[in-house]
C-alpha positions in Angstrom: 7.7 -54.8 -247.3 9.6 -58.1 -245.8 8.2 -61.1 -248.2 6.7 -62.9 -245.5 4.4 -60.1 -244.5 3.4 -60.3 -247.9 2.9 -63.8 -248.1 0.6 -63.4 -245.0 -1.6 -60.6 -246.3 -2.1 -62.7 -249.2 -2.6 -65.5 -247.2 -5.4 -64.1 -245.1 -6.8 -62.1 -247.4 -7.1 -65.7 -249.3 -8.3 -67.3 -246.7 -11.1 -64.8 -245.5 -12.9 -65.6 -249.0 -12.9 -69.6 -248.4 -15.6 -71.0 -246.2 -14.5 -70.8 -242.4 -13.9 -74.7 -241.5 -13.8 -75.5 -237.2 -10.2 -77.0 -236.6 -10.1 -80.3 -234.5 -7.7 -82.4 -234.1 -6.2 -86.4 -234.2 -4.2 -86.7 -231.7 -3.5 -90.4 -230.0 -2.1 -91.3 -226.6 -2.5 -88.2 -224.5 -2.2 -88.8 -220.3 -4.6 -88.7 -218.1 -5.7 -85.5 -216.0 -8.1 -87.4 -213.3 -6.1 -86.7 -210.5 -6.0 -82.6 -211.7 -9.9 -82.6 -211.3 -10.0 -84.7 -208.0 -10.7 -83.4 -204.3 -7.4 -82.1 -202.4 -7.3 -81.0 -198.9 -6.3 -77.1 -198.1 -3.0 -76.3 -196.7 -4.0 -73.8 -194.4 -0.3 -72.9 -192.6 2.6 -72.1 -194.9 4.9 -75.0 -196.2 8.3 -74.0 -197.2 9.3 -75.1 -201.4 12.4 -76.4 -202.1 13.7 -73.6 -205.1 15.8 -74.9 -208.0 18.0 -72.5 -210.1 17.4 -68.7 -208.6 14.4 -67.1 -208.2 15.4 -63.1 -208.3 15.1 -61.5 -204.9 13.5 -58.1 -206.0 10.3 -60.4 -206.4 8.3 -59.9 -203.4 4.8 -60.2 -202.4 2.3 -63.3 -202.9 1.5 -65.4 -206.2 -2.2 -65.4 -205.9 -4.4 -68.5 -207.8 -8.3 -69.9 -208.0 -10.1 -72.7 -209.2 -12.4 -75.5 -208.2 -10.4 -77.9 -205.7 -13.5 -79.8 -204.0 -15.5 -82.1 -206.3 -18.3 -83.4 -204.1 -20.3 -83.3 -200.8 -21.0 -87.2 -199.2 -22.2 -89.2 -202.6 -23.3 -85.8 -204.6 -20.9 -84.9 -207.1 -20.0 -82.4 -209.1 -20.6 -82.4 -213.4 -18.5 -79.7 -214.4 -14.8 -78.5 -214.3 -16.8 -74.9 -213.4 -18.7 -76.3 -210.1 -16.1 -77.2 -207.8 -15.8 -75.4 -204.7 -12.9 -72.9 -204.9 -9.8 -73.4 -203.3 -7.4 -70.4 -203.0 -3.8 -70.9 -203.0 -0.8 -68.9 -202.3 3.0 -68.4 -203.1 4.7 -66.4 -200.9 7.9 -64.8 -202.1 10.5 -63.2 -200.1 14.5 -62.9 -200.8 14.6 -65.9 -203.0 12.2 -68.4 -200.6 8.8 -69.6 -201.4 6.6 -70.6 -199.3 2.8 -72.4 -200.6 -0.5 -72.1 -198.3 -3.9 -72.7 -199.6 -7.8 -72.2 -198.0 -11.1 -73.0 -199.3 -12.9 -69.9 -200.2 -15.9 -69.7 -197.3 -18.3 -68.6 -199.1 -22.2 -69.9 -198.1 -22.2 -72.6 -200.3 -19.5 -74.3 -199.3 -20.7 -73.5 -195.6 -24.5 -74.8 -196.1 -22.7 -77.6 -198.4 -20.3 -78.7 -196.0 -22.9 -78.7 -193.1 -25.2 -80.6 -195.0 -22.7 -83.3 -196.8 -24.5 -82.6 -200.1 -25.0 -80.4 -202.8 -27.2 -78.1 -201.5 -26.8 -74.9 -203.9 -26.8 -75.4 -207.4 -23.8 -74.7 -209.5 -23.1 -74.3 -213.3 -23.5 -77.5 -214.8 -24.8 -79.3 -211.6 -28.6 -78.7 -210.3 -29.0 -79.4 -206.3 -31.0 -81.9 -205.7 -34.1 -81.3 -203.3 -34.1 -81.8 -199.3 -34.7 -85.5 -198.7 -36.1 -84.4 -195.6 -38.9 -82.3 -197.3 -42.0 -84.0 -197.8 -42.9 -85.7 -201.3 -44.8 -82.5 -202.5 -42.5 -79.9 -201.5 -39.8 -81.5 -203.2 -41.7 -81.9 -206.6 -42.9 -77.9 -205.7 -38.8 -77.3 -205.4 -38.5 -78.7 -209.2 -40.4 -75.0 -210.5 -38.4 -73.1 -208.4 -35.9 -71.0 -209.8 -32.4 -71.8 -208.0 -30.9 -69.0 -205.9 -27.0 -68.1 -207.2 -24.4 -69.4 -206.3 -21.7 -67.4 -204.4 -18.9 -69.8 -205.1 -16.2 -67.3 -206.3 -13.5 -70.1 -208.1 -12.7 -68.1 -211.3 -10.5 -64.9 -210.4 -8.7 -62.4 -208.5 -9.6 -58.8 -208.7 -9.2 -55.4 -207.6 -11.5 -52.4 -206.6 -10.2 -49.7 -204.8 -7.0 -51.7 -203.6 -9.1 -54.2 -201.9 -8.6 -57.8 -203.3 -11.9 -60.3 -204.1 -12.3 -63.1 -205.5 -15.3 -63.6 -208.2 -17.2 -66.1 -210.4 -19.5 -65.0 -213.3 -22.8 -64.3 -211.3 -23.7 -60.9 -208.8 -21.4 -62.0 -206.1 -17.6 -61.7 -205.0 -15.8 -62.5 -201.9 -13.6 -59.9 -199.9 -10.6 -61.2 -199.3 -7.0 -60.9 -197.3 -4.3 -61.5 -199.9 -1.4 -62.5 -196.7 -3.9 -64.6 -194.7 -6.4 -66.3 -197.2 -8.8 -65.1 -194.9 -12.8 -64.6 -196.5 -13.8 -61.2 -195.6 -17.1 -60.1 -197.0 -19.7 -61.3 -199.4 -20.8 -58.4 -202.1 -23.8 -58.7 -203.7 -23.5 -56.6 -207.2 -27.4 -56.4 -207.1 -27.5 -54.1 -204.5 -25.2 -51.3 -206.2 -26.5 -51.8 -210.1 -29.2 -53.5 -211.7 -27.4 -56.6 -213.1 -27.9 -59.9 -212.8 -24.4 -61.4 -213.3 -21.4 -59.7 -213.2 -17.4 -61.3 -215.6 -14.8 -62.3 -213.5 -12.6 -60.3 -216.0 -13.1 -56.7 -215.3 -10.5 -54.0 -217.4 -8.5 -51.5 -215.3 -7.4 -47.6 -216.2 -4.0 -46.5 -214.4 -5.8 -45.0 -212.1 -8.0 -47.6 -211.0 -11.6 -47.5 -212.5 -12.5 -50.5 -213.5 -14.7 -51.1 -215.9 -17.0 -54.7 -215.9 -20.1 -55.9 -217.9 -23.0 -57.8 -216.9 -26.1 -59.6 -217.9 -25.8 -60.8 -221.2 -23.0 -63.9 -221.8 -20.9 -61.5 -223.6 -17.5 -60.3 -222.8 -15.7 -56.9 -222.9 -12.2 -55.7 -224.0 -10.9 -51.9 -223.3 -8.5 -49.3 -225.2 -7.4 -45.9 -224.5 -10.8 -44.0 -224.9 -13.6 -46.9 -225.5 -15.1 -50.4 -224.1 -15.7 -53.5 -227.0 -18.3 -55.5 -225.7 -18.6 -58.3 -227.5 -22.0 -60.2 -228.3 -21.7 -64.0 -228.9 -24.7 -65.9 -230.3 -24.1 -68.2 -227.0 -27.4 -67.8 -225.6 -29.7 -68.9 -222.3 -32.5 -70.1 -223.3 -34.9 -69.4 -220.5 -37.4 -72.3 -221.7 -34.9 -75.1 -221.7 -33.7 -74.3 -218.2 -36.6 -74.5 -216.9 -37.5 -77.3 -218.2 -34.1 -79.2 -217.9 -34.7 -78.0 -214.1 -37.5 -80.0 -214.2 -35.3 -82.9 -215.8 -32.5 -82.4 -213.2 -30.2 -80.9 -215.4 -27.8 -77.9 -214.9 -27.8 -74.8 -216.3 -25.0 -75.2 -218.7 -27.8 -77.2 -220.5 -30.0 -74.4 -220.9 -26.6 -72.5 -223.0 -27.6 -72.8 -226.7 -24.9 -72.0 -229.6 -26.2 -70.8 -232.6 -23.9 -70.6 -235.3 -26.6 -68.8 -238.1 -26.3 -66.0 -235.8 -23.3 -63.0 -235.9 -20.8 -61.8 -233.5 -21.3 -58.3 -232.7 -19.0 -55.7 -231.4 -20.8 -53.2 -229.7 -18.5 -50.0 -229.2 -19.1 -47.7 -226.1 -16.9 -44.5 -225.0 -15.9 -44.6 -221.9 -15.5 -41.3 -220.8 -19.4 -40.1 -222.3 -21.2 -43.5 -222.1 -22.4 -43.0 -226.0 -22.7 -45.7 -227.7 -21.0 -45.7 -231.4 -24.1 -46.2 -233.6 -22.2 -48.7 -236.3 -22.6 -52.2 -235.9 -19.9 -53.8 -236.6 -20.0 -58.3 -237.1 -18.1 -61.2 -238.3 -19.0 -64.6 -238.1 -20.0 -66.7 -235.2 -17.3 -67.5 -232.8 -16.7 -67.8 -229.4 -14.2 -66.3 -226.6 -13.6 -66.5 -223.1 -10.4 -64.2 -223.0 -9.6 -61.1 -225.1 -5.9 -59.9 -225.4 -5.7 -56.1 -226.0 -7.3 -53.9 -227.6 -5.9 -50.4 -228.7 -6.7 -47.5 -231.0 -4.3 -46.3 -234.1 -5.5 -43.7 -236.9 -9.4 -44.0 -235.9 -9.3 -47.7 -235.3 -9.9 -50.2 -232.6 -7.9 -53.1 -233.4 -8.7 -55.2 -231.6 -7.1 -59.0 -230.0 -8.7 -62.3 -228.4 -8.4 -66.1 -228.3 -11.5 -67.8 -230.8 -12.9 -70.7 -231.6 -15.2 -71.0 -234.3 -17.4 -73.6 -232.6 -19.2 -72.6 -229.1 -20.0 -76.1 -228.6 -16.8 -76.3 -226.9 -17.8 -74.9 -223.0 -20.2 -77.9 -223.1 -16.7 -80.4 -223.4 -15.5 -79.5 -219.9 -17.4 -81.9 -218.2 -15.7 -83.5 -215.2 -16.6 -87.5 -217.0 -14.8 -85.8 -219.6 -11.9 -84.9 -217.8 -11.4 -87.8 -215.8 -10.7 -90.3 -218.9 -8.4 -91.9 -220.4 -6.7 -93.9 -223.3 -8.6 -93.7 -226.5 -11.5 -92.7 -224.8 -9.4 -89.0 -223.5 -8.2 -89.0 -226.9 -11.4 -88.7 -228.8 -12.9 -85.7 -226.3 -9.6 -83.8 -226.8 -9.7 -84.5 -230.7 -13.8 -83.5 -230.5 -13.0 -80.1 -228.7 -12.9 -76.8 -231.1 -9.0 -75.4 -231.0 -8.9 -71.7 -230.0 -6.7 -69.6 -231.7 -5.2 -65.9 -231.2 -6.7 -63.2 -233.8 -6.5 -59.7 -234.5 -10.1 -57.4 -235.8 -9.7 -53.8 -237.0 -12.8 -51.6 -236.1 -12.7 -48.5 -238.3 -14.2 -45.7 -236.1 -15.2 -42.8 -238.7 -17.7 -44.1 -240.6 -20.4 -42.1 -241.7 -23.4 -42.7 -244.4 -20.7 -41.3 -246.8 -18.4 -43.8 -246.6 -18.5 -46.3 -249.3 -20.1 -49.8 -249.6 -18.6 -53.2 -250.2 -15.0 -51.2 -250.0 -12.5 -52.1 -247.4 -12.3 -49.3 -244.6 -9.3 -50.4 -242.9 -6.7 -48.1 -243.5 -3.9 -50.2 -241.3 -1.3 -50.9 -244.3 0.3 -54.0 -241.7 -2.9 -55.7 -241.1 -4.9 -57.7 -243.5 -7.8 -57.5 -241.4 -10.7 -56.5 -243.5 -13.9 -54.2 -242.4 -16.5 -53.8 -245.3 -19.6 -51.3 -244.9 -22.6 -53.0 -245.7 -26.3 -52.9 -246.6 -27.9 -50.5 -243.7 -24.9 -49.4 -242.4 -23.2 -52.9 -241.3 -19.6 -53.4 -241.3 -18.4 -56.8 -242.0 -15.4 -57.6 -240.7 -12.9 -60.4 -241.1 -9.8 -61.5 -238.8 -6.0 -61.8 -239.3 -4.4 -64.8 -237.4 -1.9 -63.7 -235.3 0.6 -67.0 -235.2 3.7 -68.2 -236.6 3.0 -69.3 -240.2 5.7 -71.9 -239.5 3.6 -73.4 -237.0 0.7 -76.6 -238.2 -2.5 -75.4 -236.9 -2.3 -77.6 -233.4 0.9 -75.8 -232.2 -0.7 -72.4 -232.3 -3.8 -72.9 -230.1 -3.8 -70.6 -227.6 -5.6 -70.0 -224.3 -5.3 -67.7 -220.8 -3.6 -65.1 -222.5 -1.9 -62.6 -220.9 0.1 -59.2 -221.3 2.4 -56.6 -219.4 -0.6 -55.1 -218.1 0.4 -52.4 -216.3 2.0 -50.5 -218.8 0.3 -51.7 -222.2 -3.4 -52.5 -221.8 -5.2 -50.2 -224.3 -2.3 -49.1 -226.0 0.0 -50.8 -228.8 1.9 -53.6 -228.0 4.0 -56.6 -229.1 4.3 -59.4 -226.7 1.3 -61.7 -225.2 2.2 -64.9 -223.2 -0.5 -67.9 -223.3 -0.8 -71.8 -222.1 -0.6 -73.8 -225.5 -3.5 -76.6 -225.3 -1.7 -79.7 -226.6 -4.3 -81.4 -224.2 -7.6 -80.7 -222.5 -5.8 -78.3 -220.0 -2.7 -76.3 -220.7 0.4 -78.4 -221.6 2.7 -75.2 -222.7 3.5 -71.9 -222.0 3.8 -69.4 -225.1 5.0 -65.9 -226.1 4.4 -64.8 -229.1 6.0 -61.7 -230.9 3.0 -60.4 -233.0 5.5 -58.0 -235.3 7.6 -60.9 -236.0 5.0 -63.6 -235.8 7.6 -65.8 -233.8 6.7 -67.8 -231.3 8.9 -69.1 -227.9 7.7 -72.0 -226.5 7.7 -73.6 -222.3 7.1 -76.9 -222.4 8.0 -80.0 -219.7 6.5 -83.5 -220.5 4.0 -84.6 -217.7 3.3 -81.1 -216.0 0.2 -78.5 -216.8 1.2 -74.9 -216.1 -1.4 -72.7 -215.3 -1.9 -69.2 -216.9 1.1 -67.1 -217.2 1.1 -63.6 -214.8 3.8 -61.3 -216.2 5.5 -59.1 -213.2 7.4 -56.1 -214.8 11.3 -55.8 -213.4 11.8 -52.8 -211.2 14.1 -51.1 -213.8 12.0 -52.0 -216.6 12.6 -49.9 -219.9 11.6 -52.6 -222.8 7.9 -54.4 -222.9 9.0 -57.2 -221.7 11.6 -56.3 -219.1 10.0 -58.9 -216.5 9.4 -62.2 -215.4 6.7 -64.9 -215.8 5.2 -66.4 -213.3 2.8 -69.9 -213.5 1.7 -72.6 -211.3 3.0 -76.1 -212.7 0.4 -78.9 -211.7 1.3 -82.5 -212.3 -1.2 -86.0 -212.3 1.9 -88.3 -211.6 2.2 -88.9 -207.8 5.9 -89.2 -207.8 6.2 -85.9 -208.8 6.0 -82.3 -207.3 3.8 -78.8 -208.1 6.0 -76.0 -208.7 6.2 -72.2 -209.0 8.2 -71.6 -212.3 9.7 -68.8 -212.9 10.9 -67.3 -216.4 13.2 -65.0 -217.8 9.9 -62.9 -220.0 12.8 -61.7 -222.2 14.1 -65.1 -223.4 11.5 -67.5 -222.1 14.1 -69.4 -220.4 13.6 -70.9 -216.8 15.4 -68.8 -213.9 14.0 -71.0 -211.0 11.4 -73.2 -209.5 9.7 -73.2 -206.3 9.2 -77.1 -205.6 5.8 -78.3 -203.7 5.1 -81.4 -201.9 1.3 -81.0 -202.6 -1.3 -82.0 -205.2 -3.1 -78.7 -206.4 -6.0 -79.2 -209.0 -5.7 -77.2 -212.5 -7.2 -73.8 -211.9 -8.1 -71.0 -214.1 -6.9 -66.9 -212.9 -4.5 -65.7 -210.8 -2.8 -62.5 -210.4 0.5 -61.1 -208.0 0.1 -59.1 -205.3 3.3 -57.1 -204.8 4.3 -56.4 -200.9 
């Protein structure tokens, strides 16, 4: 064994004994993002870029991206990065050319908001305030109401049965054309199973099923043969939104974090719906994004981004967002760093198997798994990062993999924006086998999450080409579509736009 994969199973296995310790950070002088997290008009007919370097003509279809690009009605505004109304925006690539359209998502709120001039439908950390027009009783009746969902889809692109939607995190999604922009239909989740919120991250088998989660704020991974659901102690607590909605306070403030509390991996087979009767938990942390998951010699090991502190989804505030100097400084040094790490999920375990022993098997992962009192296995993680690295340089969010071909199954390569800042600052691809990490990185521009497109010919993982939207807050500067060689992380092209695009969150490429 090489003596740097010792040194790391010693290092972990260490480290796992200590007490776990949140990682912040101190650092000074970092630029402002105000005008990333400001209103922009839509560019509704197609604007040709101005391409630098080459951008490989086998590419061809459309780039597609979401996020919040409206910030306020009249004087109401916005609290959160997660409220604004979405804006949709498209790269069109054909022969080498690029051309960059975007639409406002039409969903009814923005309709009812936009004919009103105020926030009338209440979004994630923003509460609507009543109709001034109501009398003085029915708008303190209004303050006991529960607020109706909103259908403002500015998380994600996704795909059922070939038909392309975008989605948020509640029971509807918006139909819509991936050429045109064009809002199709509104789906209501409700109406087809009993849930009352759907993720905007649903996992996809060759053949299409897709498999989502709803209800609980939880989130889901997928290998081969099984779905990992994955129970955070981020909690609603019903009491404290209703009475914050009394106060005139969002929901966000009704999210508790309680950090006493496990994480629980709850283990379903896909193809019989059983439920694998071990419960398997670590301690607390939180994710928005998982990586992989796959199965090897009866385990699930199992990939995602964590922090340790769930404190950070209440950072993302648009005040937040929009400082600067010292005072941008100490939010980005308050926020809990995520980082990429790997769990192992032994699947055979019976009331045979030993206690207080270590049931992972995996001789390259020092990933532990302990059976416990009453059946519990306790496990712990293994940081997949370059050792070389200090602890800021290997924060990782948005992380992405050549999906097509190796979600579920054993891989090597995952891409990711490195948060130097509040937003993405870096793109990243890390080599888990050789924990060696390539980095992207252009002082002054944000690129959004990385979408790996496989080359036609493709034989090795990652035979392909990364793909990400670069967004800039100087105004003497232009967006651009960059374009990467996957292999060596080096830039092929760029796809130069005259246009001031807000930082989003998902995307996806929709081949022609």
């Amino acid at each position: 064994m090489d003596s740097w994969r010792i040194a790391r199973c010693l290092n972990n296995l260490f480290s796992a004994t200590k007490n776990q310790r949140v990682y912040f950070s101190n650092r000074k002088g970092l630029e402002c993002l105000a005008p990333l997290v400001t209103t922009v008009e839509e560019t509704p007919q197609p604007i040709p870029a101005k391409v630098k370097g080459v951008i490989p003509k086998w590419i061809k279809g459309n780039f597609l991206r979401n996020g919040p690009g409206k910030f306020e009605f009249g004087t109401d505004k916005y609290n959160h990065w997660f409220d604004g109304m979405a804006l949709m925006h498209q790269f069109n690539i054909e022969n080498g050319a690029v051309c960059y359209k975007s639409k406002f998502l039409q969903s009814d709120s923005y309709k009812i908001n936009c004919e009103k001039n105020r926030i009338v439908v209440s979004e994630f950390g923003t509460l609507a305030m009543p109709d001034p027009c109501k009398n003085f009783f029915e708008r303190f009746k209004s303050k006991f109401e529960m607020p109706r969902q909103t259908d403002n889809a500015l998380v994600s692109y996704v795909l059922y049965e070939g038909d392309c939607y975008v989605s948020t995190e509640t029971i509807f999604m918006h139909k819509i054309d991936p050429q045109t922009l064009e809002t199709k239909e509104k789906v209501d989740w409700s109406k087809f199973i009993a849930v009352n919120g759907a993720t905007a991250h649903p996992h996809y088998d060759p053949d299409g099923t897709a498999y989502n989660m709803g209800n609980s704020y939880g989130k889901n991974a997928m290998s081969e043969n099984y779905v990992i659901f994955i129970e955070q102690p981020l909690k609603l607590n019903l009491l404290k939104i209703y009475i914050n909605k009394i106060r005139g306070k969002g929901l966000d403030e009704g999210l508790t974090w309680e950090p006493k509390s496990n994480t629980i991996f709850h283990i379903v087979n896909k193809h019989t719906g059983q439920i694998h009767p071990v419960k398997y938990c670590t301690k607390a942390f939180l994710t928005f994004h998982q990586i992989n998951a796959f199965e090897e010699n009866g385990h699930i090991i199992l990939d995602m981004c964590c922090c340790d502190d769930g404190s950070a989804i209440h950072m993302f505030n648009i005040h937040n967002l929009r400082k600067d100097g010292n005072d941008l400084d100490e939010v980005y040094d308050s926020v809990p760093k995520l980082f990429p790490r790997r769990f192992v999920l032994p699947l055979h375990i019976s009331s045979e198997s030993p206690n207080d022993k270590n049931l992972n098997t995996l001789s390259y992962s020092p990933a532990t798994a302990i059976r416990k009192e009453h059946g519990i296995l306790w496990c712990t993680y293994e940081s997949l990062h370059d050792p070389e690295l200090d602890e800021e340089e290997r924060c990782c969010e948005f992380p992405q993999i050549n999906y097509s071909r190796y979600n579920g199954k054993k891989y090597n390569f995952f891409y990711g924006c490195g948060f130097g800042h509040l937003i993405g600052d870096s793109l990243l691809k890390m080599d888990i086998e050789a924990r060696k990490m390539k980095v992207w990185k252009e002082e002054g521009f944000f690129p959004s999450e990385p979408v790996f497109v496989p080359s036609p010919k493709a034989v090795e993982e990652d035979d392909g080409i990364i793909l990400s939207a670069v967004v800039t807050p100087r105004q003497n500067q232009n967006t651009f579509l960059l374009v990467l060689d996957a292999k060596t992380f080096t830039e092929l092209g760029r796809a130069e736009v005259p246009r001031q695009i807000p930082y989003g969150f998902h995307g996806m490429f929709s081949p022609s």
